[in-house]
N, CA, C and O atoms as a DFTB+ gen file, in Angstrom:
452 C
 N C O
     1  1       0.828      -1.176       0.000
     2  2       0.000       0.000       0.000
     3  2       0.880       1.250       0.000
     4  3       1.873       1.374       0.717
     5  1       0.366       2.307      -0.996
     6  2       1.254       3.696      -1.293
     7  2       0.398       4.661       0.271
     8  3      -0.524       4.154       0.911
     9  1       0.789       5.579       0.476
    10  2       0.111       6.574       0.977
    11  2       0.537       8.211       0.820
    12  3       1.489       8.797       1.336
    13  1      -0.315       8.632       0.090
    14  2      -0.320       9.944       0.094
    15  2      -1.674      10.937       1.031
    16  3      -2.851      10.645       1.242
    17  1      -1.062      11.865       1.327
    18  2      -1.611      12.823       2.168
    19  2      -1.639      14.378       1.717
    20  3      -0.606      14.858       1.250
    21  1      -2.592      15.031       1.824
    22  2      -2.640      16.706       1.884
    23  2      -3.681      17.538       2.332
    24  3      -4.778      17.017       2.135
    25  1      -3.743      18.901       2.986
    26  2      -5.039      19.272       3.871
    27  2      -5.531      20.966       2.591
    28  3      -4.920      21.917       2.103
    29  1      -6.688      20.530       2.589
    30  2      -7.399      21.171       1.419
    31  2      -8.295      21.800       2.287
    32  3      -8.783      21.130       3.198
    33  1      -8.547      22.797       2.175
    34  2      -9.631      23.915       2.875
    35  2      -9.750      23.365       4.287
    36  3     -10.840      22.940       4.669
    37  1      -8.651      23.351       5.106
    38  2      -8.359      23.055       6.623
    39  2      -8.760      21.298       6.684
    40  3      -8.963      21.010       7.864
    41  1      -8.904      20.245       5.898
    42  2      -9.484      19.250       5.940
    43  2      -8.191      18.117       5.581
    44  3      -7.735      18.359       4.463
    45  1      -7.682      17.253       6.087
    46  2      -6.815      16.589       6.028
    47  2      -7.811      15.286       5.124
    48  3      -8.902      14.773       5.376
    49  1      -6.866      15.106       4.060
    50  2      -7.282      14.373       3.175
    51  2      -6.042      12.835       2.761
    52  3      -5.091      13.092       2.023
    53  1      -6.167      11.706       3.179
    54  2      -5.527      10.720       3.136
    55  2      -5.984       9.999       2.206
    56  3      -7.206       9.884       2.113
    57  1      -5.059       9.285       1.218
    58  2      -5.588       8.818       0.011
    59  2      -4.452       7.306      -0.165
    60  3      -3.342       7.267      -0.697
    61  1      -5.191       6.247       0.460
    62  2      -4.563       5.151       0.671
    63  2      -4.031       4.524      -0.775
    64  3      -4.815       5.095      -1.534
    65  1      -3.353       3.865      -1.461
    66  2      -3.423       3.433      -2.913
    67  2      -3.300       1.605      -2.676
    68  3      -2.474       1.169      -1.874
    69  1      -4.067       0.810      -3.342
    70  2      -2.957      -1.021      -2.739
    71  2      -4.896      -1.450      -2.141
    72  3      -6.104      -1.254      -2.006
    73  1      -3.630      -2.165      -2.022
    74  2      -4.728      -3.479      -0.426
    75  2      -4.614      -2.944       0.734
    76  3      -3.399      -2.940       0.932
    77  1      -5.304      -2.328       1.941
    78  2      -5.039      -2.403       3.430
    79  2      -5.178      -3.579       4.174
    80  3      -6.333      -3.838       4.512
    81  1      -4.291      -4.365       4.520
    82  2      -3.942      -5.537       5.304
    83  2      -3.707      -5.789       5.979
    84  3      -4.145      -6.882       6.340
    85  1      -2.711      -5.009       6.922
    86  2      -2.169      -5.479       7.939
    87  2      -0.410      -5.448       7.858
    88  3       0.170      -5.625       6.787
    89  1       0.155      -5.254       8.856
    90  2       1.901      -5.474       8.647
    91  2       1.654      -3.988       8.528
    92  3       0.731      -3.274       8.919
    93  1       3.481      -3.593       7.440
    94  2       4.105      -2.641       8.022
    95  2       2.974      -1.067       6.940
    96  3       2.972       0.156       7.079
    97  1       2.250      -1.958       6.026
    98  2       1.460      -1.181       5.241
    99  2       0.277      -0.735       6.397
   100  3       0.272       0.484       6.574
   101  1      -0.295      -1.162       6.865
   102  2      -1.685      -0.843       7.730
   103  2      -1.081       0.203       8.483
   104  3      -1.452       1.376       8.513
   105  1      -0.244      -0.247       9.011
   106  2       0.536       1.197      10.700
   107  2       0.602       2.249       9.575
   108  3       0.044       3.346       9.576
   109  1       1.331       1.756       8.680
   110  2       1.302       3.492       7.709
   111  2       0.325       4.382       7.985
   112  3       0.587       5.366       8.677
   113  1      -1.027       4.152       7.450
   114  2      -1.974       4.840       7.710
   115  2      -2.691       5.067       9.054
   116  3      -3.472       6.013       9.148
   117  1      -2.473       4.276      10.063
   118  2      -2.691       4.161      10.918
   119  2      -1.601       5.367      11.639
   120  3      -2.038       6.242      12.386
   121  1      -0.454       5.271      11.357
   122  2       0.336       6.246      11.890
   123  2       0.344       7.894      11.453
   124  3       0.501       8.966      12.036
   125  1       0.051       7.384       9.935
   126  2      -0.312       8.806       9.844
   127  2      -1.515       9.560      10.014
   128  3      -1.372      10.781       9.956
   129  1      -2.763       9.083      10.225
   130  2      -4.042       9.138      10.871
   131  2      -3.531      10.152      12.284
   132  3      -3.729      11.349      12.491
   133  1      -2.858       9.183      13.056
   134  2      -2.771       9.451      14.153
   135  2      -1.865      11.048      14.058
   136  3      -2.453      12.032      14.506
   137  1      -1.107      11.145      13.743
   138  2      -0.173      12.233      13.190
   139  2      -0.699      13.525      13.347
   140  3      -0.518      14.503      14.072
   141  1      -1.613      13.086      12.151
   142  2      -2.255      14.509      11.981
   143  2      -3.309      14.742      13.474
   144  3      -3.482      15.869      13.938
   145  1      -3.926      13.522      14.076
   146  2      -5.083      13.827      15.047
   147  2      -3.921      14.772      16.140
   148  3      -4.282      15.867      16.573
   149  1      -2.732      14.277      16.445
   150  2      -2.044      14.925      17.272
   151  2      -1.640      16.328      17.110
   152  3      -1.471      17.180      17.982
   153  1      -1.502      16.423      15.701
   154  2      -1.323      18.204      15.147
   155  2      -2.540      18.905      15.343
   156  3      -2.514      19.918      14.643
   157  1      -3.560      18.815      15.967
   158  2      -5.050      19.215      16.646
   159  2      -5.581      19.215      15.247
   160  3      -6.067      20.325      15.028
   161  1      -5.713      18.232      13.960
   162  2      -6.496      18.459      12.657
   163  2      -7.362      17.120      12.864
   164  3      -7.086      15.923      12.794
   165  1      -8.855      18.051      13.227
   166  2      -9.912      16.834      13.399
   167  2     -11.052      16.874      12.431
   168  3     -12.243      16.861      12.738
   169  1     -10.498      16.927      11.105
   170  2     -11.685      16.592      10.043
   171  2     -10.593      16.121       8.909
   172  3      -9.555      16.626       8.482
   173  1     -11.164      15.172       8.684
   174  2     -10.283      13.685       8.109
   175  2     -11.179      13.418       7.017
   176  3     -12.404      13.506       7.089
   177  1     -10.446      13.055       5.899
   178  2     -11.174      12.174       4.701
   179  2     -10.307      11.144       4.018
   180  3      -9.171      11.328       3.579
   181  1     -11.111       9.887       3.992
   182  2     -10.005       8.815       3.954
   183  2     -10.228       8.799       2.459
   184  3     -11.389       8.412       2.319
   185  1      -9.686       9.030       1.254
   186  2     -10.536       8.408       0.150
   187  2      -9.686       7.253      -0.594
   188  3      -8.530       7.124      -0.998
   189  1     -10.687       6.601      -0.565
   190  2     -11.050       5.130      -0.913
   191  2     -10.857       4.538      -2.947
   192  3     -10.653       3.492      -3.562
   193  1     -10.993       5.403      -3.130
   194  2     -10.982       5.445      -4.683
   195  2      -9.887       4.241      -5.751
   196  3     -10.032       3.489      -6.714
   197  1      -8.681       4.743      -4.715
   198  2      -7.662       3.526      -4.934
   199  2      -7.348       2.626      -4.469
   200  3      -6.293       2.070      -4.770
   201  1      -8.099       2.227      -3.656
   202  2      -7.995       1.174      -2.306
   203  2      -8.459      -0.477      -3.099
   204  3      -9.656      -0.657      -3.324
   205  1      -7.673      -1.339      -3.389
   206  2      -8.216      -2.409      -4.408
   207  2      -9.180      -3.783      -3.008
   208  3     -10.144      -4.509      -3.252
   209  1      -8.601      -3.681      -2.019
   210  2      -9.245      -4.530      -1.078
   211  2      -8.629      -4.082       0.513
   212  3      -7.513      -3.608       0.724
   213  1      -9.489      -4.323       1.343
   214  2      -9.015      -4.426       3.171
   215  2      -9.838      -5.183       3.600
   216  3     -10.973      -5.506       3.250
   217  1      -8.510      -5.724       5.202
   218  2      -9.573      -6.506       5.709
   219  2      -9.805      -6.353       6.962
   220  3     -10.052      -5.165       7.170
   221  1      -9.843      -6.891       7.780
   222  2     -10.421      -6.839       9.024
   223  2      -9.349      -5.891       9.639
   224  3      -9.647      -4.913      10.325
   225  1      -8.249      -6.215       9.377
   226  2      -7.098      -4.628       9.938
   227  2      -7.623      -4.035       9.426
   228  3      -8.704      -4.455       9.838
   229  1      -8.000      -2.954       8.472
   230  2      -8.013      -2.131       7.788
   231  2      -9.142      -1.368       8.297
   232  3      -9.052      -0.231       8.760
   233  1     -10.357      -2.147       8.172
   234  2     -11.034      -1.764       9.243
   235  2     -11.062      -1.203       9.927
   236  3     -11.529      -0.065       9.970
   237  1     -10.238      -2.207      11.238
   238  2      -9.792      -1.630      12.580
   239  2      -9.229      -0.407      12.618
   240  3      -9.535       0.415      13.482
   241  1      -8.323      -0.170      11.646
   242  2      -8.000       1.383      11.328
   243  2      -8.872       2.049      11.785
   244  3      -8.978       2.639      12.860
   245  1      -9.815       1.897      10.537
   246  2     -11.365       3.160      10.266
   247  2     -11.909       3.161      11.333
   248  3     -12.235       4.242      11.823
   249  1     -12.193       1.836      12.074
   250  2     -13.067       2.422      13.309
   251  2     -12.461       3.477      14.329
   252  3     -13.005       4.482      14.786
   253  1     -10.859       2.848      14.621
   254  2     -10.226       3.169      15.572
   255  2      -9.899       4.979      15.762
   256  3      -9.929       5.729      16.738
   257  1      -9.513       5.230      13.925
   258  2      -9.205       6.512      13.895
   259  2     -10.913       7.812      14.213
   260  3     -11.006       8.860      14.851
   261  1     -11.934       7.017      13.405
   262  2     -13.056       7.103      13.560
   263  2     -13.360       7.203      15.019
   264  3     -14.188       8.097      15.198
   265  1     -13.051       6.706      15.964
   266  2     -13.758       6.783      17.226
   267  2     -12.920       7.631      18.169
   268  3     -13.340       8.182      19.186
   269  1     -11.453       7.667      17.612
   270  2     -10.286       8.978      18.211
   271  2     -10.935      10.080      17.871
   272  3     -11.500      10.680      18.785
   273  1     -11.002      10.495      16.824
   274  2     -11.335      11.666      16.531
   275  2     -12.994      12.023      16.937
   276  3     -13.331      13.189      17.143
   277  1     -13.934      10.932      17.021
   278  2     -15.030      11.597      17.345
   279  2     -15.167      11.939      18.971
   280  3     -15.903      12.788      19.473
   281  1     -14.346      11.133      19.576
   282  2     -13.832      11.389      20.997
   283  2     -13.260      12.890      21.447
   284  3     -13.312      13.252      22.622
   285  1     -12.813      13.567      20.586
   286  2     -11.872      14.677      20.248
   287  2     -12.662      15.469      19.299
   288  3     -12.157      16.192      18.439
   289  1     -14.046      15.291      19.504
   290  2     -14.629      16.556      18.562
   291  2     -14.378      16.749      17.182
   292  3     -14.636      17.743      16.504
   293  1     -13.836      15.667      16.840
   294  2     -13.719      15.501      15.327
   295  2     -14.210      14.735      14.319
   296  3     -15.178      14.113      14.758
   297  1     -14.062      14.555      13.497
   298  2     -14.565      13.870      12.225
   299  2     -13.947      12.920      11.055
   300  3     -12.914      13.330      10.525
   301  1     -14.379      11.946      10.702
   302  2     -13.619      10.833      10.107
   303  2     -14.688      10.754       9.071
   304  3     -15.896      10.620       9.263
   305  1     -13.824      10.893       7.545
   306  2     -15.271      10.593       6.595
   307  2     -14.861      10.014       5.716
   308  3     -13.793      10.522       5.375
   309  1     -15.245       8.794       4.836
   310  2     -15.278       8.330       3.878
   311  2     -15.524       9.016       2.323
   312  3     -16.609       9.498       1.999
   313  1     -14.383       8.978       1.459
   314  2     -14.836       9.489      -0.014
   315  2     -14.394       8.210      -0.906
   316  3     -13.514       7.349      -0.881
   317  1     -15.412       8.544      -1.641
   318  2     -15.257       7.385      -3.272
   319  2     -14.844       5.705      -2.754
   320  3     -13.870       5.017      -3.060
   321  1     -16.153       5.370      -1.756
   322  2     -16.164       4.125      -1.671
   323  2     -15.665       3.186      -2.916
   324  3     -16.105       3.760      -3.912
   325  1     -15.217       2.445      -3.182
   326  2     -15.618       1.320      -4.448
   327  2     -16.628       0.470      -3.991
   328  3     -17.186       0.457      -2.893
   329  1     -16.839      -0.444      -5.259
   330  2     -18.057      -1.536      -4.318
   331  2     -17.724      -2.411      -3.605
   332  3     -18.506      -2.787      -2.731
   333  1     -16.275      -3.096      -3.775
   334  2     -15.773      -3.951      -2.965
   335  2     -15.828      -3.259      -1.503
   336  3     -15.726      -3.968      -0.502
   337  1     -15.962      -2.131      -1.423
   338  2     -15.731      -1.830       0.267
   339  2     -17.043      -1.245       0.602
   340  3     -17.267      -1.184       1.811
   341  1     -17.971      -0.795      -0.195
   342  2     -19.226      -0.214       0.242
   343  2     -19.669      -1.796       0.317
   344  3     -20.641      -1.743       1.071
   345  1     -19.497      -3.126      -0.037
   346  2     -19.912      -4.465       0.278
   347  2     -19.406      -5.009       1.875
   348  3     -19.937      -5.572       2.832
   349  1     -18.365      -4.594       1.602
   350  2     -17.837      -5.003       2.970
   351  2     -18.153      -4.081       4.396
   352  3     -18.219      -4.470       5.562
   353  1     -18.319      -2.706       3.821
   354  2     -19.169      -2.219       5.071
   355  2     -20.551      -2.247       5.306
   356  3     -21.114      -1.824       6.316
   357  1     -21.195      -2.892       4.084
   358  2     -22.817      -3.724       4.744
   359  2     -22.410      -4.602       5.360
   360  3     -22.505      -4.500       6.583
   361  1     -21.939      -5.528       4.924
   362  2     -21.627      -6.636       5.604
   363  2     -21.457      -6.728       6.945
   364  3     -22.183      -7.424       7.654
   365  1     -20.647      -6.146       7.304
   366  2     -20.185      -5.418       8.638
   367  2     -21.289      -4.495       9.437
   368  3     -21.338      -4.568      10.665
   369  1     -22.007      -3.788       8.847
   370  2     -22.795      -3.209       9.104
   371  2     -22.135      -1.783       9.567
   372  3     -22.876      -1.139      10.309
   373  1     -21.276      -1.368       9.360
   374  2     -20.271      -0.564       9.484
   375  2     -20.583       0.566       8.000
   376  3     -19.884       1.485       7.573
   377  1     -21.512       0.189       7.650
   378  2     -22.284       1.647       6.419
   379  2     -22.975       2.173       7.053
   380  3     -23.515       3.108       6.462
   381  1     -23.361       2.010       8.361
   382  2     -24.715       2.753       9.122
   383  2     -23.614       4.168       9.942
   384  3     -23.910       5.336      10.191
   385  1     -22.258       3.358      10.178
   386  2     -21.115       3.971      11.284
   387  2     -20.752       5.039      10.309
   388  3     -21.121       6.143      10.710
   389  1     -20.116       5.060       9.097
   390  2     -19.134       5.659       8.583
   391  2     -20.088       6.796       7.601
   392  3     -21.098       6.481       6.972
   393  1     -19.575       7.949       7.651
   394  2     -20.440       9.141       6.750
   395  2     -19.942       8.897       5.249
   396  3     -18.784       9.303       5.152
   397  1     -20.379       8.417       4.153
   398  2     -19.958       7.911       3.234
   399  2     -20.151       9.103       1.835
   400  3     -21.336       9.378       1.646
   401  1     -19.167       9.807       0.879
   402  2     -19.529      10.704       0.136
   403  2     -18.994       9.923      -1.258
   404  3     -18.124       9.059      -1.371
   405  1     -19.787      10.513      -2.202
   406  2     -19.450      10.239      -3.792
   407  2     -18.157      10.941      -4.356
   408  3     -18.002      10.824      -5.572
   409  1     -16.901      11.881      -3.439
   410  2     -16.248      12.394      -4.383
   411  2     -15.422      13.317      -2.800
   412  3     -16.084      13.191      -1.770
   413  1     -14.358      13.987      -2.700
   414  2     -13.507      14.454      -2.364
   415  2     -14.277      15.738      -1.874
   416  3     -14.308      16.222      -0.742
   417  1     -14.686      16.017      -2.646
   418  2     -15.059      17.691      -2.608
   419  2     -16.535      17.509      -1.829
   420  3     -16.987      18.197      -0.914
   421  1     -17.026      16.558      -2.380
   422  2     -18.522      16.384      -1.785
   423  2     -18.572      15.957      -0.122
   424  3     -19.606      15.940       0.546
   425  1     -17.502      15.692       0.269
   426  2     -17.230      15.303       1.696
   427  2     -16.578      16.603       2.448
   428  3     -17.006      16.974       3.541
   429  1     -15.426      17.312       1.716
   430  2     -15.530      18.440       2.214
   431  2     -16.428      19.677       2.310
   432  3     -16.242      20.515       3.192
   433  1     -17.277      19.774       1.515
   434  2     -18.097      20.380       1.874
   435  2     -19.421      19.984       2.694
   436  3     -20.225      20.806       3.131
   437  1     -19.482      19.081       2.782
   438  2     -20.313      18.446       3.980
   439  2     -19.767      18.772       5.240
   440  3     -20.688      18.840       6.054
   441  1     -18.388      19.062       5.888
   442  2     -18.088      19.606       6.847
   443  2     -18.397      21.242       7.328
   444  3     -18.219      21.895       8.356
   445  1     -18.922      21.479       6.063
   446  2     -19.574      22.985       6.602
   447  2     -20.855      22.863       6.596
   448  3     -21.327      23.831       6.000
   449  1     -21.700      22.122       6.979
   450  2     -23.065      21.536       7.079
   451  2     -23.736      22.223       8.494
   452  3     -24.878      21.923       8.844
């Protein structure tokens, strides 16, 4: 898994590329999640767009960073599900948890809602 990062109209935007699995690829994002929550930046967008599969780590990520930041007055949001992962968060039931947007921009501006 690649990871790139950048914060667009105060909104930290993480853009995973690969499989999220587990090992030294998962902490990546996981570390840098955390990174930014520590630089006091609590509106997050994970987008998903390039993400080819995750699994139960990967997850654990989303919830984990997801439940830091809402702990901390912040926000964790999903952009450009694919279907492999909008499947896997029915499944999970974890589509009811996660604020889910069609596009980058459409999630940031949902933070001024």
């Amino acid at each position: 898994m690649k990871l790139t990062d950048r914060i667009e109209q105060d909104v930290v935007i993480l853009e995973p590329k690969g499989k999220i699995m587990g090992g030294p690829d998962a902490s990546l994002l996981h570390d840098k999640l955390y990174e930014y929550i520590e630089k006091n930046q609590k509106r997050v967008i994970i987008d998903l767009a390039q993400v080819d599969w995750m699994n139960s780590t990967g997850l654990g990520i989303l919830i984990s960073g997801y439940t830091t930041l809402r702990n901390s007055n912040g926000e964790l949001k999903l952009a450009n599900v694919t279907d492999k992962i909008q499947s896997l968060l029915t499944i999970t039931k974890l589509v009811s948890v996660f604020e889910t947007h069609e596009s980058v921009e459409a999630a940031i501006k949902s933070f001024d809602r």
